[in-house]
TITOR-117950 format. One record per residue (C-alpha): residue in one letter; x, y, z. Coordinates in nm, 4 decimals. Layout:
+------+----------+----------+----------+
! type !       xx !       yy !       zz !
+------+----------+----------+----------+
!    A !        X !        Y !        Z !
...
+------+----------+----------+----------+
% end
This chain:
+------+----------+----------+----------+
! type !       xx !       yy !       zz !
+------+----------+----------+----------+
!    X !  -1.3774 !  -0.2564 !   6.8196 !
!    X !  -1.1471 !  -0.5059 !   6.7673 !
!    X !  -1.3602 !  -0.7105 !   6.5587 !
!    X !  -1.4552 !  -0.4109 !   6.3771 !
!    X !  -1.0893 !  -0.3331 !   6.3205 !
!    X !  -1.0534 !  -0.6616 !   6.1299 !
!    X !  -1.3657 !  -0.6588 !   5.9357 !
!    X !  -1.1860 !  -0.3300 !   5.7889 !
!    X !  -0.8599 !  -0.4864 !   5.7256 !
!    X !  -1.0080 !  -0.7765 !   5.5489 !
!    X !  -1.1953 !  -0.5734 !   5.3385 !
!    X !  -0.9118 !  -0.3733 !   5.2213 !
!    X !  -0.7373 !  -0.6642 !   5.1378 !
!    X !  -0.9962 !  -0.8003 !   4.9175 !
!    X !  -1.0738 !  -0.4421 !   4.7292 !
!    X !  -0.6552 !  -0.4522 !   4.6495 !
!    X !  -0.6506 !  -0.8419 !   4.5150 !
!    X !  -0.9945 !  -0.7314 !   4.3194 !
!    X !  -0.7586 !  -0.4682 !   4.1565 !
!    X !  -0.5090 !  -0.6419 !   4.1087 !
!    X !  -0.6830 !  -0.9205 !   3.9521 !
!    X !  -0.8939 !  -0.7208 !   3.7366 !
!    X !  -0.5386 !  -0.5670 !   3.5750 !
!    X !  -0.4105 !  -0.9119 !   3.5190 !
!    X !  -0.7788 !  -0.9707 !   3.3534 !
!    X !  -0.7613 !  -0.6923 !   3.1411 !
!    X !  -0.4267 !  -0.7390 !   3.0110 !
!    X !  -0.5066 !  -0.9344 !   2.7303 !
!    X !  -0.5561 !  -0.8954 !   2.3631 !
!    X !  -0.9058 !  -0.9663 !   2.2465 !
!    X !  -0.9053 !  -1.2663 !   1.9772 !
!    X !  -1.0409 !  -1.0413 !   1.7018 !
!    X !  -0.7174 !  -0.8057 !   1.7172 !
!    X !  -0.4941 !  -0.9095 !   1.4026 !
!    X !  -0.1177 !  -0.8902 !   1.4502 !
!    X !   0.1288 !  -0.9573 !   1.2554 !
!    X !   0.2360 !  -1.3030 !   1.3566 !
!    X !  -0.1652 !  -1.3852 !   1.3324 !
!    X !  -0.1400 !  -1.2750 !   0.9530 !
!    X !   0.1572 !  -1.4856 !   0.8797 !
!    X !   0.0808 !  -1.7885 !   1.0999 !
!    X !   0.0362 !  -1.9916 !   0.8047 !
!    X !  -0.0040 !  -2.0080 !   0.4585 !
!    X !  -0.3816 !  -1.9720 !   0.4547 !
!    X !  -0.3450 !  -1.6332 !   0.6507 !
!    X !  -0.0184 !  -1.5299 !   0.4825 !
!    X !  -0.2181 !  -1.5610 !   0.0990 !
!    X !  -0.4954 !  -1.3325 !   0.2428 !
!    X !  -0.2218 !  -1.0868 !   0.3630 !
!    X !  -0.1121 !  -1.1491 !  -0.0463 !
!    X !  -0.4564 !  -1.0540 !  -0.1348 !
!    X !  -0.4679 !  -0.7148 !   0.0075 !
!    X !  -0.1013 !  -0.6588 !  -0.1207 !
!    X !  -0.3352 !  -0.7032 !  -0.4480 !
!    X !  -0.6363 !  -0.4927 !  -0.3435 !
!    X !  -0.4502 !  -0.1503 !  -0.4246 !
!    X !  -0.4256 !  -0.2427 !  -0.8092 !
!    X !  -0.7959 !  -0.3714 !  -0.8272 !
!    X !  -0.9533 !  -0.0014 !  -0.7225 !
!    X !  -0.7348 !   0.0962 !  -1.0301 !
!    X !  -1.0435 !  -0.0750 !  -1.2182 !
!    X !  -1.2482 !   0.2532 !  -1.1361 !
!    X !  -1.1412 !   0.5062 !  -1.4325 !
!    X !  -1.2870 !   0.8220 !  -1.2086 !
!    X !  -0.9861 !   0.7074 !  -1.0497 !
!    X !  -0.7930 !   0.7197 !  -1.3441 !
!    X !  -0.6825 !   1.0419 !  -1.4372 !
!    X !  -0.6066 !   0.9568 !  -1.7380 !
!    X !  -0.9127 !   0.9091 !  -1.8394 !
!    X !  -1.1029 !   1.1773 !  -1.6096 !
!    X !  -0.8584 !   1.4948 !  -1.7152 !
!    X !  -0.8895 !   1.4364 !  -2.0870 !
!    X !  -1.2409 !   1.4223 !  -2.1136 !
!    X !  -1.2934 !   1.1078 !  -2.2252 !
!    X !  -1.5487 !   1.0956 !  -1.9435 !
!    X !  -1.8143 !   1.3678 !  -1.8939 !
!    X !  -2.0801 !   1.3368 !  -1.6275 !
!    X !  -2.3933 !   1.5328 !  -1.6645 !
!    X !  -2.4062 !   1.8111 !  -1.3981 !
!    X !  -2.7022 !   1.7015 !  -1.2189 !
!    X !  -2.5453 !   1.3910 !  -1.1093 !
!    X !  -2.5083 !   1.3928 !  -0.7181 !
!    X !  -2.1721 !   1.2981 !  -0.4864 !
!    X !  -2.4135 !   0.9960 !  -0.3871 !
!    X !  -2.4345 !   0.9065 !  -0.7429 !
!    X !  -2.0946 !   0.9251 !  -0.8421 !
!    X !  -1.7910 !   1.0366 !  -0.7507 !
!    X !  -1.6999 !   1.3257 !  -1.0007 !
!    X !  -1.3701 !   1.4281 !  -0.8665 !
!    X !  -1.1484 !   1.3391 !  -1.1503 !
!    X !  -1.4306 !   1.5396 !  -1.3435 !
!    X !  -1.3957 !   1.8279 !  -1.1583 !
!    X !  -0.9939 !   1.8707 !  -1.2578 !
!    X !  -1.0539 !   1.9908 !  -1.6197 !
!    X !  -1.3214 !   2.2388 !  -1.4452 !
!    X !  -1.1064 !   2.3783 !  -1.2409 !
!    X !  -1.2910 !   2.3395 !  -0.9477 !
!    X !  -0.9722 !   2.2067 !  -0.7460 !
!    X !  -0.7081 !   2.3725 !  -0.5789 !
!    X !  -0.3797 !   2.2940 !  -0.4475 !
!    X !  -0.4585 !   2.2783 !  -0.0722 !
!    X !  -0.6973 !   2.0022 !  -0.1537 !
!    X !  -0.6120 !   1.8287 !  -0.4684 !
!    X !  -0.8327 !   1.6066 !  -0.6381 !
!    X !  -0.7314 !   1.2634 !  -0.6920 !
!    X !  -0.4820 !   1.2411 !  -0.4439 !
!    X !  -0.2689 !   0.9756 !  -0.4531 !
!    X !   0.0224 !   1.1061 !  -0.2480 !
!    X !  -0.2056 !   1.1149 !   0.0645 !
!    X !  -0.5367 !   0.9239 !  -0.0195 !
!    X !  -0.7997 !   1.1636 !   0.0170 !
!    X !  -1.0666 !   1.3359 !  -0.2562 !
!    X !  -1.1159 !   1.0039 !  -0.5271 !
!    X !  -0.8107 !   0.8440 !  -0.4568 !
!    X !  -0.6093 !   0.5739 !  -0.2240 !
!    X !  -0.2579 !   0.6527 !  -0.1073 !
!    X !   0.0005 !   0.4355 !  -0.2566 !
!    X !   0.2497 !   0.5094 !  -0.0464 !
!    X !   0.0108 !   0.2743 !   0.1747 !
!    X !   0.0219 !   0.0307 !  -0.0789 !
!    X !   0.3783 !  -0.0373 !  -0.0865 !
!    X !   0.4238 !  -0.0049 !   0.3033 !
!    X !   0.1818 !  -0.3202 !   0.3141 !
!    X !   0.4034 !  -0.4765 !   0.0300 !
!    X !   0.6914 !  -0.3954 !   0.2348 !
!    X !   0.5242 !  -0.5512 !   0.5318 !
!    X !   0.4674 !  -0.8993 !   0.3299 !
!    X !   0.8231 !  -0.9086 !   0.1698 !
!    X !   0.9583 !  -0.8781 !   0.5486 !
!    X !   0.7605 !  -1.1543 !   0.6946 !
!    X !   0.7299 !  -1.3891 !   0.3632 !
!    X !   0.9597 !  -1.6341 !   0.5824 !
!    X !   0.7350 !  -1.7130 !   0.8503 !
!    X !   0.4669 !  -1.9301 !   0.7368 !
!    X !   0.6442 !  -2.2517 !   0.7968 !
!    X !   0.3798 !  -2.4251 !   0.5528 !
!    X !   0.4634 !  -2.2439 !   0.2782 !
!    X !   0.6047 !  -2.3912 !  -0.0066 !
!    X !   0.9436 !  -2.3124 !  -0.1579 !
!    X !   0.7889 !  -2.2283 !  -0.5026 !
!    X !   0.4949 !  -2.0746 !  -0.3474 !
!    X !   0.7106 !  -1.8308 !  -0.1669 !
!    X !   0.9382 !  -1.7553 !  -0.4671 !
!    X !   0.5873 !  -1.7186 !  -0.6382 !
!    X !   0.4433 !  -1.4662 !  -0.3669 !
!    X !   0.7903 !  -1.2637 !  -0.3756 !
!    X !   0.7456 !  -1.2104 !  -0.7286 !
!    X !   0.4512 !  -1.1019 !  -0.7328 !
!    X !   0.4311 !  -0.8547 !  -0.4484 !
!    X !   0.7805 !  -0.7718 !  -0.6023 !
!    X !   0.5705 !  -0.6446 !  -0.8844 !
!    X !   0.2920 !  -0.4745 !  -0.7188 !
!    X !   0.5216 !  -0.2684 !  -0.5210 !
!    X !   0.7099 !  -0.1551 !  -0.8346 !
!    X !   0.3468 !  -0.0538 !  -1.0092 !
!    X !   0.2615 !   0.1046 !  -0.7116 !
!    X !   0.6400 !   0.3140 !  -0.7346 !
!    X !   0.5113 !   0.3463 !  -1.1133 !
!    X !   0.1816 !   0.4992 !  -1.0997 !
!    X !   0.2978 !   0.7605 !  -0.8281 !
!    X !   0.5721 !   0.8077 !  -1.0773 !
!    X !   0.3350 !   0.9381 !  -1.3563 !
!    X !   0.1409 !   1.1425 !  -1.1476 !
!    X !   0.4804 !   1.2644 !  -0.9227 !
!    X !   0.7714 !   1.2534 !  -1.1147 !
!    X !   1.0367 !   1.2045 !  -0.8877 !
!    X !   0.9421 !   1.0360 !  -0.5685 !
!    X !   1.0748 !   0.8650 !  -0.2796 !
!    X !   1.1683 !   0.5380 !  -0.3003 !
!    X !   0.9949 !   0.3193 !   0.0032 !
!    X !   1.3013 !   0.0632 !  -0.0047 !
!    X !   1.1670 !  -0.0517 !   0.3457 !
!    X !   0.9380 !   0.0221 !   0.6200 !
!    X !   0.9918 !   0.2668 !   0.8551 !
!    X !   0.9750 !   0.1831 !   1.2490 !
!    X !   0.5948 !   0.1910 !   1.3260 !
!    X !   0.8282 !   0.4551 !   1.6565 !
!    X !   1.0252 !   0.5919 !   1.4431 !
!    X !   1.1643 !   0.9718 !   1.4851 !
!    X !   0.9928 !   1.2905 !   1.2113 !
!    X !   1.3595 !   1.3193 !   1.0780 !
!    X !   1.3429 !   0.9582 !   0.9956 !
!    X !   1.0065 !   0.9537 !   0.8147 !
!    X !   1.0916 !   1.2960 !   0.6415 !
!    X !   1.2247 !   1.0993 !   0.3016 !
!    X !   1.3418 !   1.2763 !  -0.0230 !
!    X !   1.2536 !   1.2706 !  -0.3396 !
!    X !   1.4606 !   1.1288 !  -0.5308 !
!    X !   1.6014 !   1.2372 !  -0.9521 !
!    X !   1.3713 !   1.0795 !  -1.2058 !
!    X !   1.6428 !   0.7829 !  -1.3362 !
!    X !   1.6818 !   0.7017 !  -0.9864 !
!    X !   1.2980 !   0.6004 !  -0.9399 !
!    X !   1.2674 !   0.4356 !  -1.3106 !
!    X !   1.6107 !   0.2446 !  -1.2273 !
!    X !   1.4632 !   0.1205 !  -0.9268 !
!    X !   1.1352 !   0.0100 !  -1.0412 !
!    X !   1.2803 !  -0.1781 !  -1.3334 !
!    X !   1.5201 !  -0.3479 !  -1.1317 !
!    X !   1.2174 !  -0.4816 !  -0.9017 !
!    X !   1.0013 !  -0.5726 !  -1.2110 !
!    X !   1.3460 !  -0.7436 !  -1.3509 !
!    X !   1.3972 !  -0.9328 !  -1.0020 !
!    X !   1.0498 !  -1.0869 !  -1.0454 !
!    X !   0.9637 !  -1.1768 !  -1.3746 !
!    X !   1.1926 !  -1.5000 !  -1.3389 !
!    X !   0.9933 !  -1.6136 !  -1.0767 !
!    X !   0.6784 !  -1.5164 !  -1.2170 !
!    X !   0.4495 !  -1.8471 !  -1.4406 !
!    X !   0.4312 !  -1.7869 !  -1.8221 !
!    X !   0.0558 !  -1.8049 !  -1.7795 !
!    X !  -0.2595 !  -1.8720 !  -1.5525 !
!    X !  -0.3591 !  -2.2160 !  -1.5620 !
!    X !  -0.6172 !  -2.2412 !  -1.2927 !
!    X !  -0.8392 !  -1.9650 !  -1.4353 !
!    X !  -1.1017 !  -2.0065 !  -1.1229 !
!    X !  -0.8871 !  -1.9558 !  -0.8374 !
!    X !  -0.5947 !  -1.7524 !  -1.0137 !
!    X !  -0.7360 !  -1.5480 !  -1.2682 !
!    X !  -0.6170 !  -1.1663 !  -1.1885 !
!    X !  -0.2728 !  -1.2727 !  -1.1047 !
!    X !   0.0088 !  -1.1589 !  -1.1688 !
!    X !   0.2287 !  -1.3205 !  -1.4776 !
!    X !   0.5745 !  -1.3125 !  -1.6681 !
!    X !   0.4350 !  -1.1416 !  -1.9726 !
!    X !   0.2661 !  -0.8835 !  -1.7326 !
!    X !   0.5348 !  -0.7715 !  -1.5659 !
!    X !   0.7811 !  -0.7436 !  -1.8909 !
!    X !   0.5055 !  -0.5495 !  -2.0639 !
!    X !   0.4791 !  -0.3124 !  -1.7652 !
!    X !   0.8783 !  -0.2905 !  -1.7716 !
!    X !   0.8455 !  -0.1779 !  -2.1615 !
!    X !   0.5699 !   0.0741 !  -2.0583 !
!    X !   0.8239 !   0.2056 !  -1.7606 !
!    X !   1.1348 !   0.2700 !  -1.9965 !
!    X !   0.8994 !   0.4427 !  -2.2520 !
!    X !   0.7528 !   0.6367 !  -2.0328 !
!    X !   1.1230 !   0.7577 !  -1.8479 !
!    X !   1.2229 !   0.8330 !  -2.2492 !
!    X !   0.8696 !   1.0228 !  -2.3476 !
!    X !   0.9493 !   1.4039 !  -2.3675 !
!    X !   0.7756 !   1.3959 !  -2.0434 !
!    X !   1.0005 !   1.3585 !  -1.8667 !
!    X !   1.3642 !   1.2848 !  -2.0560 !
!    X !   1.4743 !   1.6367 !  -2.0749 !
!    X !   1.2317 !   1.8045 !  -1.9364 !
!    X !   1.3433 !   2.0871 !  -1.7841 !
!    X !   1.1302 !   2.0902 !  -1.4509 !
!    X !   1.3025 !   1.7499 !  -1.3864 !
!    X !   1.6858 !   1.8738 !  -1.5003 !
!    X !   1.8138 !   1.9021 !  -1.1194 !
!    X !   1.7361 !   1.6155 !  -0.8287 !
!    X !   1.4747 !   1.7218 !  -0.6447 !
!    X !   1.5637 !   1.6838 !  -0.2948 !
!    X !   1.2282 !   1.8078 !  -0.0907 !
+------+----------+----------+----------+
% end
């Protein structure tokens, strides 16, 4: 009995350091999660996080996309084209096949033919916050990289300007914990948003080369002449009948 006794004891006590063990075991993060101090380790990871800062304005390549192009017919698809074939449904705007429960082209939210933008500049937001950690980084590289995602972010503002009117203005993330009253942002009045996304384009266009001159490994970036042409296209666009007084936009929307 006795011996039996202890057999039992010894057995418990190796079940509980099994458990114990296989806690300590499991607490750990696998080496293909990415974090955030991964992607800005160094500046080999940090120019990849750049990259997909980027990725955002290359879909903009695909005009059914591009409602400007899709809603003015400038683009007609034959009707016997499938979803598999194409995806029609910046088409189906000007057949009235939409509705405002679902939207086509939604850029606010990212769903039917579109990406969200509001992701986009959360991911800018994300690289401007953390540009200071790769300790490899250059000084000009990383007044380069500012500038450029300083850019992006105010295109990104821009293009859910023309399809919004007055937005809200992502000036920073919000806590990845934070409370619904804090992620319930305004809109804010049209010269507010055009104000702010000139002032970004303004803040990196110094920064910003004249020109491309390694056309292999750069070509696609962001230059000086890019983003002062995009500021021109921004103030015209606030002073188009549009929206400078137009009546819809005469009191702040606050929503």
């Amino acid at each position: 009995m006795k011996m039996r006794f202890s057999y039992k004891y010894f057995l418990v006590i190796a079940m509980a350091g099994s458990l114990l063990s296989c806690k300590k075991y499991l607490d750990v993060v696998p080496d293909n999660v990415g974090t955030l101090e991964y992607a800005f380790r160094n500046r080999n990871e940090a120019e990849n996080y750049l990259f997909t800062c980027y990725a955002y304005l290359q879909r903009l390549t695909d005009v059914g996309q591009n409602p400007g192009f899709t809603t003015s017919s400038e683009i007609i698809y034959p009707n016997d084209l499938t979803s598999d074939q194409i995806n029609k449904t910046g088409f189906n705007l000007i057949t009235g096949t939409q509705s405002a429960a679902s939207p086509g082209i939604n850029a606010w939210d990212g769903e039917n033919g579109s990406n969200s933008f509001f992701r986009a500049i959360r991911i800018c937001n994300t690289m401007l916050e953390n540009i200071d950690k790769p300790v490899d980084l250059s000084a000009s590289e990383k007044s380069r990289w500012t500038a450029e995602v300083k850019f992006l972010k105010a295109y990104y503002h821009y293009f859910l300007f023309r399809m919004y009117g007055p937005i809200p203005i992502i000036r920073t993330n919000a806590a990845i914990n934070a409370s619904t009253d804090e992620v319930r942002v305004k809109r804010e009045p049209v010269d507010s948003v055009v104000n702010y996304i000139v002032r970004l384009l303004d803040e990196a266009a110094p920064n910003l080369p004249a020109g491309i001159q390694n056309l292999v490994t750069e070509l696609g970036r962001i230059t000086r002449p890019i983003a002062l042409s995009v500021k021109a296209e921004v103030l015209a666009t606030a002073a188009s009948p549009l929206f400078n007084g137009n009546p819809d936009y005469a009191c702040s929307v606050q929503r």
